[in-house]
C-alpha positions as CSV (number, residue, x, y, z in Angstrom):
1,X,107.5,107.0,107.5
2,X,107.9,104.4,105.0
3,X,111.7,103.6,107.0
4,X,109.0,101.2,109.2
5,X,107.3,99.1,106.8
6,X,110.5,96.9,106.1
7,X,109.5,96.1,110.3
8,X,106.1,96.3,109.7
9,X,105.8,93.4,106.8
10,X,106.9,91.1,109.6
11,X,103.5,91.8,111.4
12,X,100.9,93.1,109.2
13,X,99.6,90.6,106.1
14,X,99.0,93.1,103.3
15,X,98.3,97.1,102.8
16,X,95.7,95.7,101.2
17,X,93.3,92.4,101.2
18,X,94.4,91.7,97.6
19,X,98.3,91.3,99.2
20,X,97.0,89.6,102.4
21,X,95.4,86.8,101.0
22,X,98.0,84.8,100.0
23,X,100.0,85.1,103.3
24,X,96.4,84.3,105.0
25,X,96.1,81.2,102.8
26,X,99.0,80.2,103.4
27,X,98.4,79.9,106.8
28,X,95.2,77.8,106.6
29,X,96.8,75.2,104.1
30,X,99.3,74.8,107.2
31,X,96.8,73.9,109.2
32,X,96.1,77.3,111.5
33,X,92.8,78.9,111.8
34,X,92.9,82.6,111.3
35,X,91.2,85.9,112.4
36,X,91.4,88.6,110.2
37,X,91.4,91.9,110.9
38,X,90.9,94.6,109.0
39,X,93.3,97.6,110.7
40,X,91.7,100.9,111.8
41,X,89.7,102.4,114.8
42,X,88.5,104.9,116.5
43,X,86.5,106.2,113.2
44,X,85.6,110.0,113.1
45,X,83.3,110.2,110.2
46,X,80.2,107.3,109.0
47,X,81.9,107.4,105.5
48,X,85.0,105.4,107.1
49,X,82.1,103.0,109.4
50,X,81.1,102.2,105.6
51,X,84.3,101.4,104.1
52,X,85.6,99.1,107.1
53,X,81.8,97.5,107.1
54,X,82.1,96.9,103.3
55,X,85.8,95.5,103.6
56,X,84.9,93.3,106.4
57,X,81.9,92.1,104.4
58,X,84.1,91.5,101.3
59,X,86.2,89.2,103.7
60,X,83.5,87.3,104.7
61,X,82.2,86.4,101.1
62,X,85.7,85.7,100.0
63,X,85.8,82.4,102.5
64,X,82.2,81.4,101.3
65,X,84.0,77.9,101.3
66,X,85.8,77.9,104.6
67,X,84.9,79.3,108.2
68,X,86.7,81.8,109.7
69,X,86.9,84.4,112.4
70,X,86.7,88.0,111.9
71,X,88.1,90.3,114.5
72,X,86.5,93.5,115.1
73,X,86.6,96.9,116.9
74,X,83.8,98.3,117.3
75,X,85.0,102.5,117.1
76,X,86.2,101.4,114.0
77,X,82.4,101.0,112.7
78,X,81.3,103.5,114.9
79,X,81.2,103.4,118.6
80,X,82.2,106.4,119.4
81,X,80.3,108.3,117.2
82,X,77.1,107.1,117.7
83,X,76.7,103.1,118.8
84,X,73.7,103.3,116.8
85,X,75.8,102.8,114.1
86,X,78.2,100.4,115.3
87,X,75.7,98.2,116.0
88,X,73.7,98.6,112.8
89,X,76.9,97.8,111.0
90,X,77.9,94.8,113.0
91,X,74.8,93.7,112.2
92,X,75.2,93.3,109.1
93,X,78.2,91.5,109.3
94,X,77.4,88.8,111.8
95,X,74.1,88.3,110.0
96,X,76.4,87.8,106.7
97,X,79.0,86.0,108.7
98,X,76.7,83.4,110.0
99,X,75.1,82.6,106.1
100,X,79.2,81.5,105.5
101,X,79.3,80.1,109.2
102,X,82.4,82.4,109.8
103,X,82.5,83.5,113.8
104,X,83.1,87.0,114.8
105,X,85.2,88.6,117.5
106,X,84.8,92.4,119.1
107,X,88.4,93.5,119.9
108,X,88.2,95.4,123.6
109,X,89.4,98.9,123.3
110,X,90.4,101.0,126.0
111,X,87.8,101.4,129.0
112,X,85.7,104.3,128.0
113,X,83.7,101.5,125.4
114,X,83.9,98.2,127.1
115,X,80.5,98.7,128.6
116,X,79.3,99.0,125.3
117,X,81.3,96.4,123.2
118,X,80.3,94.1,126.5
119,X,76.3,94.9,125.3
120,X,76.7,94.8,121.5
121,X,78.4,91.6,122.0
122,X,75.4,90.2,124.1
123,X,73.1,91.6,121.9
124,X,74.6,90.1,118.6
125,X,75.3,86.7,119.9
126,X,71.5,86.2,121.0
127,X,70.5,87.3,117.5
128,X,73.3,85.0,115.6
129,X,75.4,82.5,117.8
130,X,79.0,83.5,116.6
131,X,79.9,86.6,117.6
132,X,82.1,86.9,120.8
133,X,84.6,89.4,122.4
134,X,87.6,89.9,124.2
135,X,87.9,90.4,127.8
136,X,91.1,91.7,129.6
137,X,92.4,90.3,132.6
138,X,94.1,93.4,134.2
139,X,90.8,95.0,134.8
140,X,88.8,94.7,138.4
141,X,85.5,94.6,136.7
142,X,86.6,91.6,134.6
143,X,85.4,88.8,137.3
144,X,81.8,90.3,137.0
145,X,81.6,90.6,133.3
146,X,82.9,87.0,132.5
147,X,79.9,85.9,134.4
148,X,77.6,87.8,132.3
149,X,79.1,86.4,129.1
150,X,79.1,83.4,130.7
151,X,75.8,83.1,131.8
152,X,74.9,84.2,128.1
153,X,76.7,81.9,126.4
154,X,79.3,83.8,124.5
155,X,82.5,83.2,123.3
156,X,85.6,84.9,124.8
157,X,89.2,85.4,124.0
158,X,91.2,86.1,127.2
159,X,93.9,88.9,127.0
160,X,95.9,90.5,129.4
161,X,95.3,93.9,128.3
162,X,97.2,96.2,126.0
163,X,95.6,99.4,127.0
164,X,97.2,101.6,129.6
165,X,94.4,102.2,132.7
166,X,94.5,103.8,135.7
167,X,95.4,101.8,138.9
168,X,92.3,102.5,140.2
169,X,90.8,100.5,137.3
170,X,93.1,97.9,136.5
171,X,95.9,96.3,138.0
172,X,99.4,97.5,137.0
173,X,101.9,94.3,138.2
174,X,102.7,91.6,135.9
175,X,102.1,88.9,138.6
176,X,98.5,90.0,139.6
177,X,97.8,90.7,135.7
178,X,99.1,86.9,135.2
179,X,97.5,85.4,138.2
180,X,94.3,86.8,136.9
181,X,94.5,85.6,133.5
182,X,95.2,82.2,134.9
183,X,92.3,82.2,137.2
184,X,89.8,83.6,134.4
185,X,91.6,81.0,132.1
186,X,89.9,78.1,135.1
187,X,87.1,79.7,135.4
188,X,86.8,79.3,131.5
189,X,87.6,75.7,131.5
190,X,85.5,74.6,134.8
191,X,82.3,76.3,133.6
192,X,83.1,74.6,130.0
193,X,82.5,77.7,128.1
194,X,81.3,78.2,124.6
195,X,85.2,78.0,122.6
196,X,87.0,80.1,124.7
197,X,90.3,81.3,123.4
198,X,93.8,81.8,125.2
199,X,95.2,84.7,123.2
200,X,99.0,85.2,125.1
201,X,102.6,84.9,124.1
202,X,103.5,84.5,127.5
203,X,105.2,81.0,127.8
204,X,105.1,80.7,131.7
205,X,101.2,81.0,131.2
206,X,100.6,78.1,128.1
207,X,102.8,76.0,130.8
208,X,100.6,76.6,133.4
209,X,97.9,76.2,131.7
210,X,99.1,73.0,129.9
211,X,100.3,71.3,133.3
212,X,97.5,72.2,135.6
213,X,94.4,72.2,133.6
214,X,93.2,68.4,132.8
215,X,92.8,69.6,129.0
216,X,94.1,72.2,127.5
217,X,93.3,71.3,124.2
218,X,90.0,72.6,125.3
219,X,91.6,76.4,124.4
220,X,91.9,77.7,121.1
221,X,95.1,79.3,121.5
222,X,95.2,82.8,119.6
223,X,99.1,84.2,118.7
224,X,99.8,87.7,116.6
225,X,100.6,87.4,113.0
226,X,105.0,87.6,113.0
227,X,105.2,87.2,116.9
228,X,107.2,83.6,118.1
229,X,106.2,81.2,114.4
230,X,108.3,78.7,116.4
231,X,106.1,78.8,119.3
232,X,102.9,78.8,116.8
233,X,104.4,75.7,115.3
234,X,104.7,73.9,118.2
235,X,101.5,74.1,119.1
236,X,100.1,73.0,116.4
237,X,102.3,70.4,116.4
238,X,101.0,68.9,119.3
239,X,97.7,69.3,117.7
240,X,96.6,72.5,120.2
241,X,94.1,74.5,117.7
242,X,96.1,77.8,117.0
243,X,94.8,80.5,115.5
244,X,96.7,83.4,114.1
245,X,95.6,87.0,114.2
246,X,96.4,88.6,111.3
247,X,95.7,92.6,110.8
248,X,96.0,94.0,107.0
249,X,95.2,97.3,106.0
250,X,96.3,101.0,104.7
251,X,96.4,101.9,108.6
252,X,99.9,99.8,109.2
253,X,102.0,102.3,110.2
254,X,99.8,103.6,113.4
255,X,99.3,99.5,114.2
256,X,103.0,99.4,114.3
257,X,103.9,102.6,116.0
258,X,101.6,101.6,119.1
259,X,103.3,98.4,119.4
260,X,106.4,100.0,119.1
261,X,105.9,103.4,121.0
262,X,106.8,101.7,124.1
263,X,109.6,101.0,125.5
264,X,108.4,97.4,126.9
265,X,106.6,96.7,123.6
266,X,109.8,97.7,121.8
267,X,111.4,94.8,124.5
268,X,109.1,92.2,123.9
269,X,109.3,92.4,120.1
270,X,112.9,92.3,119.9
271,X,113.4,89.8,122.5
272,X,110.4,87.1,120.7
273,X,112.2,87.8,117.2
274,X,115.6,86.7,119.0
275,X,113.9,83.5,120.6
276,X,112.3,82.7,117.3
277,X,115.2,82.6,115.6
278,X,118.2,81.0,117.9
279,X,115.6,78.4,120.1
């Protein structure tokens, strides 16, 4: 499988954190903010929950003289084994994140753990101010759980939603999905959220957002590591705070065969590459 990594150099950092880092400072002398995450998920065993907790750890000690933002998912440490132990090992991040003043994020997996990323993330945040999570607009329960988080002062970055669900979960057409992530996108801003985050490529979207909002700059605006620089740039030219998600790790290869496997994702890389490089 090593015919991919060639492809998957343009989106993943490092097969390491020792051939990340330089790509990641990079990015920071530019002027971006960063989230880093450490690839992997859905863990099967507590000796992997160990060695993703110690590598995130390692991350967080390494930027002892910056702040950062760690992105996390939470099967990776656990979940789904027991969330005991997810929890327990969050735990110790956060509480070793927040000694460097580094924030943390809880990536939303597919539906069977967003109950339970929704609760860690409440429960951590209370404990430690500076750990968030991601909510997905394509889902019908999304409306009440932005209210809980909310109401409970955490930080969210708004997707759209990568995971295939069911219809009678989530909503399937590209207009609804983006009509809902505009109108949690508002909701954000009027209720002047703890630093929410706008994490889309979708340019239709940042326009709407940047015309009818009275200030966008309110957003942190989140883009993939290797996905429309050009697009990166200009934010930050107009002095937008952009912040680049940036996955390392030994586990490239299923990272880039999701985004690949289908044929829209397949689409959409192809067709950012081509506007990054002839607009």
């Amino acid at each position: 499988m090593k015919i991919f990594y060639p492809l998957a150099k343009r989106f993943i950092a490092g097969h390491d954190f020792d051939s990340a880092r330089p790509k990641i400072r990079k990015l920071l002398d530019e002027g971006y903010e960063v989230s880093i995450d450490y690839l992997g998920e859905l863990s099967t065993n507590v000796s992997d929950c160990e060695k993703a907790t110690s590598q995130y750890l390692k991350i967080v000690s390494h930027y002892w003289s910056g702040k950062i933002d760690i992105s996390i998912k939470p099967s990776q440490l656990g979940l789904l084994i027991n969330p005991v132990i997810s929890y327990q090992n969050l735990n110790k991040i956060a509480k070793a994140a927040k000694k460097f003043g580094h924030t943390i994020r809880l990536d939303m997996e597919d539906s069977r753990v967003t109950s339970m990323t929704i609760n860690q993330a409440l429960s951590l945040n209370k404990k430690y101010g500076n750990v968030g999570v991601a909510i997905q607009a394509n889902l019908h329960r999304t409306k009440k759980d932005l209210k809980i988080l909310m109401d409970n002062n955490v930080s969210v970055r708004l997707v759209k939603g990568a995971y295939k669900e069911s219809e009678d979960i989530a909503y399937q057409g590209e207009l609804d999905i983006g009509a809902n992530f505009f109108h949690y996108a508002a909701t954000l801003y009027s209720n002047k959220t703890n630093n929410p985050a706008i994490a889309t490529h979708d340019e239709e979207l940042l326009e709407d957002i940047e015309d009818l909002l009275p200030d966008p700059k309110y957003f942190d605006y989140e883009m993939l590591y290797g996905i429309r620089r050009d697009l990166q740039k200009s934010l930050l030219q107009k002095q937008y705070r952009v912040r680049i998600y940036i996955p390392f790790g030994e586990q490239w290869l299923p990272y880039t065969l999701r985004r690949l496997k289908e044929w829209k994702n397949l689409k959409f890389v192809i067709k950012n590459i081509f506007y990054e490089i002839f607009r």
